[in-house]
N, C-alpha and C positions, 0 to 999 in steps of 0.2 A: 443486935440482929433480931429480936424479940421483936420488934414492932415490924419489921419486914415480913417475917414467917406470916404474922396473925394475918396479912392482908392476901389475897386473890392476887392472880398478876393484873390482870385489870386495874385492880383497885392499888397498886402499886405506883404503877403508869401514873395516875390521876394523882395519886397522893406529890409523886416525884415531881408532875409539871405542877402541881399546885405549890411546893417547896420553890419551885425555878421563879414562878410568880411574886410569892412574896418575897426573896431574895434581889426580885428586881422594884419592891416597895407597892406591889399591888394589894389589898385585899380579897382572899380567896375565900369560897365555901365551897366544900366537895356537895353539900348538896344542891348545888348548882345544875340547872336543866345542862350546862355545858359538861360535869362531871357525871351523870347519871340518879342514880337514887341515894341509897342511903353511901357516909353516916349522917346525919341530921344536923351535925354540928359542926359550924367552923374549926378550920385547924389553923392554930397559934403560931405565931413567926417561929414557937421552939421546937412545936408538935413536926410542923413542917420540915426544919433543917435535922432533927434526929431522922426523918423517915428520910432526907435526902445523904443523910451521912450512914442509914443502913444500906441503899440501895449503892452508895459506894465504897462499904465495905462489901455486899457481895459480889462487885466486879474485884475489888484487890484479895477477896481469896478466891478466885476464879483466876487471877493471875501468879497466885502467890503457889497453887497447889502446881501448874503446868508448867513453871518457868525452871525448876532442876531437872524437867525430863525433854526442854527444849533447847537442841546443840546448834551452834554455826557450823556451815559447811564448809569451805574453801578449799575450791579444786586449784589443779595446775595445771594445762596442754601444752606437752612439751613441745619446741619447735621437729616436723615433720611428721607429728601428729594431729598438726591445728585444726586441719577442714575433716578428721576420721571422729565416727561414731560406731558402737557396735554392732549394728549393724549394717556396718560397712561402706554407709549413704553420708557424700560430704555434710556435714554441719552444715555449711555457707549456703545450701542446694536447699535446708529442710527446713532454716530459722524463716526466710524469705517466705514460704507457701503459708505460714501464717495470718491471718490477714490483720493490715497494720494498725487497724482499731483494737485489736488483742494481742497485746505487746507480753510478751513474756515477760516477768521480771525476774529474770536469772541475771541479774548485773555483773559489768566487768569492771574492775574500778569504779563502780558507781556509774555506768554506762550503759544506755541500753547496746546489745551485741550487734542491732541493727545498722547503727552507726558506726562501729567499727572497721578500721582496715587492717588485718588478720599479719598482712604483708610487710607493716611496718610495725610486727612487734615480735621479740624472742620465742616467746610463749605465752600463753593465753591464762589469766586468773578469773578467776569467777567467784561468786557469794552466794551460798543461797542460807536454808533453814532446814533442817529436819526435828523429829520426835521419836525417843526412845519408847519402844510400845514391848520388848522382852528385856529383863533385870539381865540378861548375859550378852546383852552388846547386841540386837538390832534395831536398825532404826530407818526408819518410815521419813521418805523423801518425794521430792519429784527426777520423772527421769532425766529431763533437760538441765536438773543441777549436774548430775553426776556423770552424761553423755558422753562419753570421747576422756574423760578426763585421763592421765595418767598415773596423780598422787589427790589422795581424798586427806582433807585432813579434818576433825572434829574437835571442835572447841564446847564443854560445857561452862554453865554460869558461872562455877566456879574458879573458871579459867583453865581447869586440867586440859590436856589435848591427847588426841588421840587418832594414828591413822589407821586407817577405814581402808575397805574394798567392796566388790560392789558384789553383793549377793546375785541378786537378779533385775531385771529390770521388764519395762512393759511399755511403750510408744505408745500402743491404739489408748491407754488411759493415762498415759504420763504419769506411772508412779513406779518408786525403784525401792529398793531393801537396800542399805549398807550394813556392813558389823565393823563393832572394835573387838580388840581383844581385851573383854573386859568384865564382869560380875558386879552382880548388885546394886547394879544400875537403877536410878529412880527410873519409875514407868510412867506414863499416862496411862487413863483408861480411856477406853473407847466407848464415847455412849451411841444410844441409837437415833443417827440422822433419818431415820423413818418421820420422828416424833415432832421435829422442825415445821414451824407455821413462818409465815410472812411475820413481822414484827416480833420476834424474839429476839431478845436480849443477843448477842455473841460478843467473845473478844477473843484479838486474835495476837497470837505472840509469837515475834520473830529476828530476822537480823536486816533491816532496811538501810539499803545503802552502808554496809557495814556496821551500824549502831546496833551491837547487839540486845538480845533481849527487849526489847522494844515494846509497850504494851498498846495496842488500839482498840478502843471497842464501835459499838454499832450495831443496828440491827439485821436480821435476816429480810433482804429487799425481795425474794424471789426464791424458789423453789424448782428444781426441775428444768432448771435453763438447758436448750439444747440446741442442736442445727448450727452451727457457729462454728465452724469448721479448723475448730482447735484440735480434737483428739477425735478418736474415732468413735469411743465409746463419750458421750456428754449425756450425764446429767445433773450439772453444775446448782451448787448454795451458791444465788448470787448475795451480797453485802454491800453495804454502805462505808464499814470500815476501813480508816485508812490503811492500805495494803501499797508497798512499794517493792522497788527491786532489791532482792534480797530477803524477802518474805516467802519464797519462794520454797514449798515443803513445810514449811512450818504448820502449827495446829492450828483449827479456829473451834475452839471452845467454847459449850454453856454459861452457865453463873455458878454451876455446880462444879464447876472446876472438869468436864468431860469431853473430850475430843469428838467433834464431831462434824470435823472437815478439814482436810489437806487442801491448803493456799493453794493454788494454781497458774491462776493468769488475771489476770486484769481488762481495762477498756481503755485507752487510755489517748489524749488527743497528743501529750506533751511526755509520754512516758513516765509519769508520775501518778498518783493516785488521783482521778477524775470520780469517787463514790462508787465505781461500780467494778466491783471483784468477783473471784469468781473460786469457790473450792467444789476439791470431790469430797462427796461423801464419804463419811468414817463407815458406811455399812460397804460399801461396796471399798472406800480403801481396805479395810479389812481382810475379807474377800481376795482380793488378789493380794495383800502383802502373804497371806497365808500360802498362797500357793506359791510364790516365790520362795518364802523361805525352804518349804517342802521339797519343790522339784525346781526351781533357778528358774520356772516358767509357769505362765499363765495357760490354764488349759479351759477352753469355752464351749460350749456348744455353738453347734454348724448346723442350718440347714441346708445350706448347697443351692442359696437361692441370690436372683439381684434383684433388688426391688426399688422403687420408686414411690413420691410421694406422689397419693390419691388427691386427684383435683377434683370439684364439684362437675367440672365437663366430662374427665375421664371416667367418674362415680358414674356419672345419666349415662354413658357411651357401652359402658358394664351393666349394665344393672340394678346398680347398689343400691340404697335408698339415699345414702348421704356419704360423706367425702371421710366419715372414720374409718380406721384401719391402714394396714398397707398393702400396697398393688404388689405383687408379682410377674416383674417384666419378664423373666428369663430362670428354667430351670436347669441347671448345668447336669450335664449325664452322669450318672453313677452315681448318685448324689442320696445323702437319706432323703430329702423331697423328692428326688425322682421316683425312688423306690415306695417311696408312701402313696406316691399316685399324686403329687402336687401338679399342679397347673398357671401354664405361662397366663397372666392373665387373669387367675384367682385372686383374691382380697381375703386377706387373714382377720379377722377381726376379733378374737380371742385367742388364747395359750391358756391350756388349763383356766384355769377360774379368772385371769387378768385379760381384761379388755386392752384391746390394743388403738391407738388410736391417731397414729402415724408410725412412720419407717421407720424414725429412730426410735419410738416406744418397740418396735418388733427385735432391732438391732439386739438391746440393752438386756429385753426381756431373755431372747434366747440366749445368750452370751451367758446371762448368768446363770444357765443351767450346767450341770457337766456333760462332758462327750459318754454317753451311753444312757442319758435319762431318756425316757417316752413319757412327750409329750402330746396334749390331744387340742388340733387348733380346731377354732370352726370357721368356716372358709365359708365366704361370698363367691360362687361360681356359677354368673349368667343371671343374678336374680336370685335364685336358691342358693339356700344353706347346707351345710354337709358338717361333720364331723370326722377327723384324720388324723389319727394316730401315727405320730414318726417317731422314729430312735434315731437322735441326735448323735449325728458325728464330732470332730473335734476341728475346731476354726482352723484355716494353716495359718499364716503370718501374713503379712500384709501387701498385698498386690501390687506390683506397678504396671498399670495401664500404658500402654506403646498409642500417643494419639497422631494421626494420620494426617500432615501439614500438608498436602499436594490435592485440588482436584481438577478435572478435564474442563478448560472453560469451552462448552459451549453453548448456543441462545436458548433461552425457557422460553415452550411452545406449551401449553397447558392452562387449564381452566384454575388450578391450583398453582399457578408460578411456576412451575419446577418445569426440568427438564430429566429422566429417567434414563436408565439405557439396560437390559440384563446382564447380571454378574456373571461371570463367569471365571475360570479359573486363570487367566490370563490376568481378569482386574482384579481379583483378588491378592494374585503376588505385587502388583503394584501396589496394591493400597497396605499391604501386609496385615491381611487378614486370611482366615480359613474358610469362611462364608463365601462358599460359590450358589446359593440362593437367591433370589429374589430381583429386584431393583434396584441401582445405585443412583443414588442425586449426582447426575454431572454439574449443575446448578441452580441457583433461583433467581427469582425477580423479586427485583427489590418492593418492599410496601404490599409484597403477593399474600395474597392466605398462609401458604406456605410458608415464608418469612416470619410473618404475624407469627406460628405458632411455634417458629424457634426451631425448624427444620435447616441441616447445614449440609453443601455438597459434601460427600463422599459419606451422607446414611444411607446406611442399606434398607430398604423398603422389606419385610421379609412377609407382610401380612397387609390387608384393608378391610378392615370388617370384618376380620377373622381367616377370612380368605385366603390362601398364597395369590400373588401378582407377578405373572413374566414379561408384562408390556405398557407398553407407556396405558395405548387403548385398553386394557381391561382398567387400571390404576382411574382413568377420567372416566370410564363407562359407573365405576363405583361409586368416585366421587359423584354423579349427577345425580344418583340415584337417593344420596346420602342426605338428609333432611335434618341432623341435627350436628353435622359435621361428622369426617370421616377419620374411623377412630383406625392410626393406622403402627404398626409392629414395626420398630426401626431394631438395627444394628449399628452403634455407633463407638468406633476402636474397638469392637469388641464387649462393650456393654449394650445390653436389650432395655429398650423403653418404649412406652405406649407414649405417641401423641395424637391428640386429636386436632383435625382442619377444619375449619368453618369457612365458607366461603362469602364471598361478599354478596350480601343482598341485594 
């Protein structure tokens, strides 16, 4: 390992594909304009294969140090528990809303669950992976391993077995605690996935399609993967390494032998490993395994806000100078943003010293505060900047939206496609909303402006230009007026979004 140390990772890199080259009978020199500058001297068919046999010794003690603190998991759902999860939402209802290029790989018999018929089996088996992170029995998984299950069981490398229960668990990030009953348990350590570049080194070790212990390595493809509508909080180590089903909770580790990502999900065309994986970070698994072990629950910071991602037309329709940050569609009442003085409308584009730079950067940012921190955003409001200080409430749990399948067909008479009509409390128990303000789309026309910007019958119109609107004629008197398209406040099931109309030239 002496020749590894002495080199730069760079110069590692170089050294390793110049090893790969003369092992395929080529003659190399690292001071080649293709390898960079120095050393000056060619490396030897011997020089070469010791630095490609250091470089794979530090992958096998990078596998060697993590592989007695990485268990298999095997659950069991017994019959007339099959489609229950804990929180009470069928399995069969929640595996589905995933989208099918992000294939879980929590395998059932080496199955993906998608494929699956629930109906024509006893009970449901499952495989994943986890890592022991405390010497007295916890260990760090995903939640979709341990879901619904009824019997946990834990396998380590040495074959001992051990059943588990489930500490706590967390959906918006897909990660859970189990414990055995048990002492002196080898641990992993958790290094810091802050420090993660594109091209590092990683290996990742787990139980794939039942082979347990399994070792693959690869590098870090991506950093900060998010918007993919896996969890709620994402911001995903993507990888190159092969990752299959049943890798699922296990670690992805440095060269140093340091955890510094929990497996996740995948991409995947054929449910098998297609190069592109996907873990959480060890700083934020961390982060929440703690607070699970502490209180069986994840406690986050809340601002009491809905927001949407800032487009380049909605940024010019505000104010803004550019499309960073995130909008502020809707500020719900009683809310720490209300109380702070936030505004529907506003653009956040700082939290304390962190620049925000989309919805999900604001999501992630406040989340990882606690419920009672004050923090100070600086907010885009109409052009000008301000400064607001809020004290952070605590997130509830996860919403389910009631979306509205019925609207009035009748003809769009309008400059903008639509047809409008005022809300009132008659259409509002129809539509099963609270909102007796504004304008309701009875419909559009098709290929209309309206269309175009992705307006659907039964939004509620609640603003134009800032405005309130009670009639079709104020809504088209606005729109004429409106020269870079009309920026208008919808209500749609109950969430608030800015869209803007452009009408045809």
């Amino acid at each position: 390992m002496h020749c590894l140390k002495s080199l730069s990772g760079r110069s590692a890199v170089r050294s390793f594909a110049a090893a790969l080259a003369l092992a395929a009978g080529l003659s190399v020199s690292l001071s080649s304009p293709v390898w960079g500058a120095t050393p000056s001297s060619a490396v030897s068919e011997t020089e070469a294969i010791h630095i490609a046999d250091s470089l794979s010794a530090a992958f096998r003690n990078a596998a060697a140090k993590i592989s007695p603190a990485v268990v298999n998991i095997t659950t069991i759902e017994k019959p007339g528990n099959v489609a229950s999860s804990p929180g009470g939402t069928p399995r069969q209802q929640i595996m589905p809303q995933i989208p099918e290029e992000f294939r879980r790989f929590f395998g059932e018999q080496g199955l993906s669950p998608f494929n699956l018929q629930p109906q024509q089996m006893p009970e449901r088996r499952g495989q994943g992976s986890g890592v022991v992170i405390r010497e007295d029995g916890y260990i760090l998984t995903n939640n979709h391993v341990v879901s619904g299950a009824d019997e946990i069981t834990v396998t380590f490398d040495n074959a001992r077995e051990f059943t588990a229960t489930v500490v706590g668990t967390d959906p918006e990030s897909d990660l859970a605690v189990i414990r055995i009953d048990a002492t002196g348990l080898p641990t992993a350590h958790l290094g810091n996935s802050d420090d993660l570049q594109p091209g590092d080194w990683i290996v990742a070790v787990g139980n794939p399609f039942g082979l347990d212990h399994t070792v693959t390595a690869g590098v870090v493809s991506a950093t900060g993967r998010g918007d993919m509508g896996i969890n709620t909080f994402e911001d995903f180590i993507q990888t190159d390494a092969a990752i299959n089903p049943g890798n699922s909770g296990g670690p992805m580790v440095n060269l140093h032998g340091e955890v510094v990502g929990i497996n996740s999900a995948i991409r995947s065309s054929n449910g098998g490993s297609d190069g592109i994986g996907f873990a959480i970070p060890s700083n934020q698994a961390l982060q929440i395994a703690t607070s699970l072990i502490v209180s069986g629950r994840v406690e986050r910071g809340w601002l009491g806000v809905a927001i949407q991602p800032l487009t380049p037309e909605l940024a010019s329709s505000l104010g803004a100078p550019d499309s960073r940050g995130a909008l502020i569609a809707d500020v719900q009442s009683d809310t720490p943003a209300a109380k702070a003085g936030i505004e529907s409308g506003d653009i956040i584009v700082r939290v304390d010293k962190r620049e925000i730079t989309s919805s999900r950067d604001l999501i992630n940012t406040i989340a990882s505060h606690n419920p009672g921190e004050k923090v100070t955003l600086l907010v885009n409001r109409g052009g000008s900047t301000k400064n607001i200080e809020v004290k952070l409430g605590e997130r509830p749990g996860q919403d389910q939206l009631a979306l509205a399948r019925s609207a009035p067909n009748t003809p769009a008479a309008s400059p903008l496609g639509m047809q409008v009509q005022p809300m009132n409390a008659e259409l509002a128990t129809q539509l099963g909303v609270d909102e007796t303000r504004g304008l309701v789309i009875t419909s559009i026309e098709q290929d209309s402006p309206a269309a175009k910007a992705g307006l659907q019958p039964e939004d509620i119109i609640l603003e134009a230009d800032r405005n309130p609107v009670t009639s079709q004629a104020e809504l088209d008197k606005l729109a004429a007026k409106s020269e870079d398209g009309l920026l208008l406040k919808i209500n749609r099931a109950g969430r608030t979004l800015f869209v803007v109309v452009k009408q045809a030239n």
